[in-house]
C-alpha positions in Angstrom: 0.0 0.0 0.0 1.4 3.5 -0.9 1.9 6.5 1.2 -1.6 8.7 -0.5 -3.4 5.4 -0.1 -2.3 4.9 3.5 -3.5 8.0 4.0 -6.8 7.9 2.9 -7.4 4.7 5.1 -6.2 5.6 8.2 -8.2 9.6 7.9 -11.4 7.9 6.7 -11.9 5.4 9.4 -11.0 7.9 11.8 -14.0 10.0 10.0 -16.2 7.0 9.7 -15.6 6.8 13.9 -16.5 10.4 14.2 -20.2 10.3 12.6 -20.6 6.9 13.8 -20.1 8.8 17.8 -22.4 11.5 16.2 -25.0 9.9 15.4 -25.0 6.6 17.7 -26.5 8.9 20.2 -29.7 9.9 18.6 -30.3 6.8 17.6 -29.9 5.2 21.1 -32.2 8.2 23.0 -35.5 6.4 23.3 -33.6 3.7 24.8 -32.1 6.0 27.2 -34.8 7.8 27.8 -36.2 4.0 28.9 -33.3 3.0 31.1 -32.4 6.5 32.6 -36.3 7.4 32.8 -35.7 10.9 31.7 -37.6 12.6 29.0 -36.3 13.5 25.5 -35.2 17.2 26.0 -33.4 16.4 29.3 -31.5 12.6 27.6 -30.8 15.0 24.4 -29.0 17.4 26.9 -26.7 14.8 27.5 -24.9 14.8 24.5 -24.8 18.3 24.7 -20.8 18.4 25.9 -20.1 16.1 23.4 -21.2 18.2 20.3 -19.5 21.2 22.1 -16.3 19.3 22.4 -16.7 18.0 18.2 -16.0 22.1 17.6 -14.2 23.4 20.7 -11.2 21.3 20.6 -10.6 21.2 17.1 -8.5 24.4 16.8 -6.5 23.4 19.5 -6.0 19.5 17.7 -5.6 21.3 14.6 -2.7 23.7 16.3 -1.2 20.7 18.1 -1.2 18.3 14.4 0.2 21.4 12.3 3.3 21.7 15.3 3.5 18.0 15.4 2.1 15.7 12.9 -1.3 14.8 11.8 -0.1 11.1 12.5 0.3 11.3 15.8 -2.9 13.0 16.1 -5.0 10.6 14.4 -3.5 7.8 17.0 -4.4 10.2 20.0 -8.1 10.3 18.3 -8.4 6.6 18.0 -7.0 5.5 21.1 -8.6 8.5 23.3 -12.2 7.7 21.6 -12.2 4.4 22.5 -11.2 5.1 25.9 -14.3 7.2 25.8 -16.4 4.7 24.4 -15.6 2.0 27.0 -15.9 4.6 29.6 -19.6 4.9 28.2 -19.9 0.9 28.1 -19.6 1.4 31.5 -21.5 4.1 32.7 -25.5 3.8 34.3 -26.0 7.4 35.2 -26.6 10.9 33.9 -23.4 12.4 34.8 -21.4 9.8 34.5 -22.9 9.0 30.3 -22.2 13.0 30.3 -18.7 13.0 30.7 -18.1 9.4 28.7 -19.8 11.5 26.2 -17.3 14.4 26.4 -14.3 12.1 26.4 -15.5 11.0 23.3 -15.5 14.3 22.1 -12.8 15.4 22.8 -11.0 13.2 21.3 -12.8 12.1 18.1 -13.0 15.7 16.9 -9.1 15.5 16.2 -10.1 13.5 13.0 -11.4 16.8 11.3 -7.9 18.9 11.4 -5.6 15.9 11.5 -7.4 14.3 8.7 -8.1 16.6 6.1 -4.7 18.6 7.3 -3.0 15.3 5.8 -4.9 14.6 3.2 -4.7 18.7 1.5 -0.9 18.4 2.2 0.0 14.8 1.0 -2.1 13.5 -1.5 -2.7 14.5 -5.9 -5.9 14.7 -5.9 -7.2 16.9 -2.8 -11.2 17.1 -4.2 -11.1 13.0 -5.0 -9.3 12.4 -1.9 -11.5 14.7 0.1 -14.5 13.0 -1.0 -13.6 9.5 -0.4 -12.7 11.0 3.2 -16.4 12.3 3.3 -17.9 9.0 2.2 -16.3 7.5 5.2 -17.9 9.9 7.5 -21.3 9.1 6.1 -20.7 5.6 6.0 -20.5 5.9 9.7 -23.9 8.1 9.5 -25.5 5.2 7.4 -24.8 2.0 9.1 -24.3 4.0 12.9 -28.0 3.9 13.0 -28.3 0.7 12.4 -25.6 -0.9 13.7 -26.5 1.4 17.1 -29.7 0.4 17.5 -29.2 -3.4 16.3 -26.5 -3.9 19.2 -29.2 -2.3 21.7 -31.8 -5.0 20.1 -29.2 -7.8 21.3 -28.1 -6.6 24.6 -28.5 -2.7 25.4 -27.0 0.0 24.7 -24.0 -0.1 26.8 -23.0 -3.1 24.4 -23.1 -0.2 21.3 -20.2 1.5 22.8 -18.4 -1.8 24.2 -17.9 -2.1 20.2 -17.1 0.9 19.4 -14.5 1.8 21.6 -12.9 -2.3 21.1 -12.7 -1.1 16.7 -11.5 2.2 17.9 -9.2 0.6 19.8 -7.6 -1.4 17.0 -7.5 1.2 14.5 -5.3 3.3 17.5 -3.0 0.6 17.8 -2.0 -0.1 14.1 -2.1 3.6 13.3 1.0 3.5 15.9 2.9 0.9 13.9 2.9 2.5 10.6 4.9 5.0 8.7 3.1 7.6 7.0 5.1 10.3 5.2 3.6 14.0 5.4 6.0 15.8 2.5 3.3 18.4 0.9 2.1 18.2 -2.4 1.5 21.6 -3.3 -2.3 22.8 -5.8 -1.9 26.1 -7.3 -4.5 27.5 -9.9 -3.6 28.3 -13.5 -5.4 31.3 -13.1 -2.7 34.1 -12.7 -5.9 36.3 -12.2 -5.9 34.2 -8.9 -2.6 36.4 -7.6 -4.5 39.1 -7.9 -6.5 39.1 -5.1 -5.6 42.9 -4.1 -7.7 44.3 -7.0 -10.7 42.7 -5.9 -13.6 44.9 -4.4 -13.4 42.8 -0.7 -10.8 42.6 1.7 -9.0 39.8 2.6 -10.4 39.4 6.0 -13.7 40.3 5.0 -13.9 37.5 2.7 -12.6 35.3 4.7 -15.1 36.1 7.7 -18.1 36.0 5.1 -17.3 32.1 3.7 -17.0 31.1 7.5 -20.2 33.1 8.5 -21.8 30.5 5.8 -19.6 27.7 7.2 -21.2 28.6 10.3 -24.8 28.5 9.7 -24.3 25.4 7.5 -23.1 23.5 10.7 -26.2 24.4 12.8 -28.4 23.4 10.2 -26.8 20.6 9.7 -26.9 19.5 13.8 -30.2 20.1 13.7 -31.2 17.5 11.1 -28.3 14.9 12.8 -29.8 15.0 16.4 -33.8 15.1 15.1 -33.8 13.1 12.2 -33.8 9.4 14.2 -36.6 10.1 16.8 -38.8 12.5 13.9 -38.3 9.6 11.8 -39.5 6.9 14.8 -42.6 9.2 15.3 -43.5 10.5 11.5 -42.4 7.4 9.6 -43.9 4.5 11.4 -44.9 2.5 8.3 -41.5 -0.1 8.8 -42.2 -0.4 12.4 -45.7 -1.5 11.6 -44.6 -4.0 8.6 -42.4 -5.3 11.0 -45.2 -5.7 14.0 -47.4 -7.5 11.1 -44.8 -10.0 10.9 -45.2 -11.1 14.5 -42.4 -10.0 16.0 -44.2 -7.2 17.8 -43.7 -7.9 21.3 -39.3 -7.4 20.3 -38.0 -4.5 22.7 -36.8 -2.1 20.3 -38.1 -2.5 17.2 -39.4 1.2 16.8 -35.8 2.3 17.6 -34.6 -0.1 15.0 -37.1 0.4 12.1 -36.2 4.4 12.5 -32.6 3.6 12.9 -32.5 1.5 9.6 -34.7 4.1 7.6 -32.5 7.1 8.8 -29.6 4.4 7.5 -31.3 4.8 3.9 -31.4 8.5 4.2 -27.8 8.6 4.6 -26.9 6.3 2.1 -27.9 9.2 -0.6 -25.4 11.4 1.4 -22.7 8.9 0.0 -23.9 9.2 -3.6 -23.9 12.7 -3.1 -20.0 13.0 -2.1 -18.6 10.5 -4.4 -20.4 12.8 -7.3 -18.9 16.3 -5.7 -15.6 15.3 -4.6 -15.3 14.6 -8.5 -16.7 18.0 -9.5 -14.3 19.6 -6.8 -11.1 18.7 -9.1 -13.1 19.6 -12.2 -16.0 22.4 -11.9 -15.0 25.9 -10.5 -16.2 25.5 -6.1 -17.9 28.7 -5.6 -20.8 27.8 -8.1 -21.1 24.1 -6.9 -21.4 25.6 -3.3 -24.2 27.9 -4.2 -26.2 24.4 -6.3 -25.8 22.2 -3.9 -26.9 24.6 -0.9 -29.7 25.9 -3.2 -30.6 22.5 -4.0 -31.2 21.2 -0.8 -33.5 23.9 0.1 -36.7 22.7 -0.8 -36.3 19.4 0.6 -35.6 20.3 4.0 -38.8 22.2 4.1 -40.7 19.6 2.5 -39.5 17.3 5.6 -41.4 19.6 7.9 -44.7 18.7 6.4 -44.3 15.1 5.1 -45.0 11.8 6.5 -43.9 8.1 6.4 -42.4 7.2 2.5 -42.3 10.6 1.4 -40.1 11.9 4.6 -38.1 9.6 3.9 -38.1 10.3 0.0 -37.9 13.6 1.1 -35.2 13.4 3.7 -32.7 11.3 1.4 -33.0 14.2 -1.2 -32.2 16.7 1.5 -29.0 14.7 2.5 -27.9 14.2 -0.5 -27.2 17.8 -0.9 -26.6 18.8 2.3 -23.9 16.0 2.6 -22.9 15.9 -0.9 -21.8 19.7 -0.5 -18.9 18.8 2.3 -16.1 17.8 -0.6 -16.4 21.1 -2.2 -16.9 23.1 1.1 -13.3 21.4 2.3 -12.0 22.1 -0.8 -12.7 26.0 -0.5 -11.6 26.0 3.6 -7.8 24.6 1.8 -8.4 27.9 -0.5 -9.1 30.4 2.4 -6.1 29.3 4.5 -2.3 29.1 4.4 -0.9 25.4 3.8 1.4 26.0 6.7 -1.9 26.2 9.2 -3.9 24.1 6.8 -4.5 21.7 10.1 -5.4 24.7 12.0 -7.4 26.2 10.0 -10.0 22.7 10.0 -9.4 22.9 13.2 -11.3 26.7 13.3 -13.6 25.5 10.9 -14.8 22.9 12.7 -15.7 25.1 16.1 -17.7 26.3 13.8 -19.8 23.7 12.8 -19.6 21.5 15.3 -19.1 24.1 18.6 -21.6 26.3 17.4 -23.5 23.2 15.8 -23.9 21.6 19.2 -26.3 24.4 19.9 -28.8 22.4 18.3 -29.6 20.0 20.5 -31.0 22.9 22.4 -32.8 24.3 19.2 -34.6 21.1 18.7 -35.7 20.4 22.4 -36.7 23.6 23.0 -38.6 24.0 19.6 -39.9 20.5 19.3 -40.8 21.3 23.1 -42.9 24.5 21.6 -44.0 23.6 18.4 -43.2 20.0 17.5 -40.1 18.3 16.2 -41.1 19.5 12.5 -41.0 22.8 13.1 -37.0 22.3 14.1 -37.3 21.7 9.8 -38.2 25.2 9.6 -35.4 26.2 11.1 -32.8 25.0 9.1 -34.9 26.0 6.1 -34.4 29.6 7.5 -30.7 29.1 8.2 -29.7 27.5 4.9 -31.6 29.9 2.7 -29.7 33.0 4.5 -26.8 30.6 3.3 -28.2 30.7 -0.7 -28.1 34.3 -0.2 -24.9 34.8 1.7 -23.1 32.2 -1.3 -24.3 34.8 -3.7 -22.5 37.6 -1.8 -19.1 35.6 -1.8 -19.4 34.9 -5.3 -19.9 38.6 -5.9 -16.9 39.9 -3.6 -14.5 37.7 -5.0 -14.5 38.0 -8.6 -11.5 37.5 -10.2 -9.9 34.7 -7.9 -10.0 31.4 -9.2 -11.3 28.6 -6.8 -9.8 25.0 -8.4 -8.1 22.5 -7.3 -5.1 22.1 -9.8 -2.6 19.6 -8.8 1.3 20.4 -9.3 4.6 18.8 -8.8 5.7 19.9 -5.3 7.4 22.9 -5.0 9.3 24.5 -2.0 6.2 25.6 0.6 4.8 29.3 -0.1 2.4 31.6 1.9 -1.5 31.2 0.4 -2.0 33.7 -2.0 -5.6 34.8 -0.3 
């Protein structure tokens, strides 16, 4: 196995562990609702630190791989997940699920930085590579569900983590035993108009704070839909629960939690279409125009989520995902554009307090509003939040005419300041 695909292995299952965490949780709240006898505001709460330690820490992970090396961080994820995970495998109360939860967090978020750090710096093809690296991530959102809620089926959901944190385990161990070299391979655009950046009507920084403004809102709106979608989909889409019930298997414990689990697996599954198809059109299509399409796209799905029920929601909900996830490859791509390779690491690592820190306020958003208005209505939400992104897509567009955004590989070349 070469270096590039080394590489791409070793980031995407650390990617795959990271949305596998993510969404485990949601899938496994009824269940804890059940065992801890809380309601679903209070067990959503839970994960609360968790989410807030996805975005918090990775600017500090993202500082600590760029001084170090995004190898050693990806064994510190591994290894310090699973520690996590068993601590969860283990726990039987509020507090002490609370702060398994954290660990987790704290240390699975280092996949973000470390992982796309490497993977910009150290492989050909950064929009291919990137999306492979996003397919991993929603492979862990499509089978995390499943695989989740199947393990609670058999014997609970302490034995969801137990399995977790045992593959973690493995992945931190082997990820200490081989050699990964980090040289950069450098992307440049043939543009020269791309040099020019001082003739353009925006400055720099303003630029720069607009796209993660839009980086921002994208990550709430795409919490919100993570930490609903299992339960909205156990409560508005009960037609597999009740195919399954017909069978005579009705009296199962569970089998709500799974049906929901393995339709919000299918949902998913679209994001992976989606990602294969832009990490593609991220080494071939110009990003700022595939940014605005696929957010635009996704718009009238998500609101179409809030009013549907049972096959459509789910028709519904895969179309929604398939743009919202689909999008990541090219959003990467343009977070590589807006900061210097030498920070490249840290500048994920800002990127994803962003989504993820200020992401984790969801799981407020949706108790709080489902608590109000109903769950749909947290659908309304994130329609509101992603078409101020339409419109705020249209704005970077405008204010940075004249720069190219491709991603041109080149022979490597001695390491030079970002040109933006």
């Amino acid at each position: 196995m070469n270096n590039e695909k080394k590489i791409i292995l070793f980031t995407s299952v650390s990617h795959f562990l990271f949305h596998f965490y993510e969404i485990a949780f949601p899938a496994l709240t009824i269940p804890l609702m059940l065992s801890l006898n809380m309601d679903l505001k209070d067990v959503l709460q839970l994960g609360f630190p968790m989410y807030l330690m996805f975005g918090l820490l990775a600017l500090p992970w993202g500082i600590f791989s760029d001084h170090f090396s995004n190898r050693l961080g990806l064994a510190i994820c591994f290894i310090g997940g699973a520690a996590g995970a068993l601590m969860a495998a283990f726990s039987s109360t509020p507090a002490l699920i609370t702060i398994s939860l954290a660990a987790i967090g704290f240390f699975a978020c280092i996949s973000h930085p470390a992982g796309m750090g490497l993977i910009s710096h150290s492989t050909k093809r950064v929009g291919t590579s990137l999306g492979i690296f996003s397919v991993a991530g929603s492979v862990g959102l499509v089978i995390g569900p499943f695989v989740a809620a199947f393990l609670n089926w058999i014997a609970g959901w302490k034995f969801a983590y137990l399995a977790a944190g045992i593959f973690s385990l493995f992945w931190g161990i082997a990820m200490l035993f081989v050699r990964i070299d980090e040289t950069p391979v450098h992307y440049e655009s043939t543009d020269t108009s791309a040099g020019r950046a001082a003739n353009n009507t925006a400055h720099p920084f303003g630029r720069l704070f607009l796209f993660f403004f839009i980086v921002t809102l994208g990550g709430l709106a795409y919490r919100i839909n993570i930490v609903a979608l299992p339960a909205y989909l156990e409560l508005k889409a009960g037609f597999l629960s009740e195919y399954i019930q017909s069978l005579g298997i009705h009296k199962l414990a569970g089998t709500a939690t799974l049906a929901a689990a393995a339709l919000t697996s299918v949902v998913y599954l679209s994001g992976i279409i989606g990602q294969f198809i832009s990490g593609k059109l991220a080494d071939r299509s110009e990003l700022r125009g595939q940014y605005f399409l696929f957010n635009a796209a996704s718009l009238p799905f998500i609101l179409m989520m809030a009013y549907f029920t049972d096959v459509r929601l789910v028709l519904a909900s895969a179309a929604y995902v398939f743009f919202a996830l689909g999008l990541q490859p090219i959003e990467n791509s343009l977070i590589a554009k807006f900061t210097p390779r030498r920070w490249r690491s840290t500048g994920y690592g800002f990127a994803m307090i962003l989504i993820f820190g200020v992401g984790a306020l969801a799981v407020f958003v949706v108790g709080w509003v489902s608590r109000s208005w109903g769950l749909e209505s947290a659908y309304l939400v994130s329609a509101g939040l992603i078409a101020l992104i339409v419109l705020s897509i249209i704005l970077l567009i405008f204010i940075t005419k004249g720069i190219s955004f491709h991603n041109i590989a080149k022979e490597k070349t001695p390491d030079v300041p970002h040109s933006y």
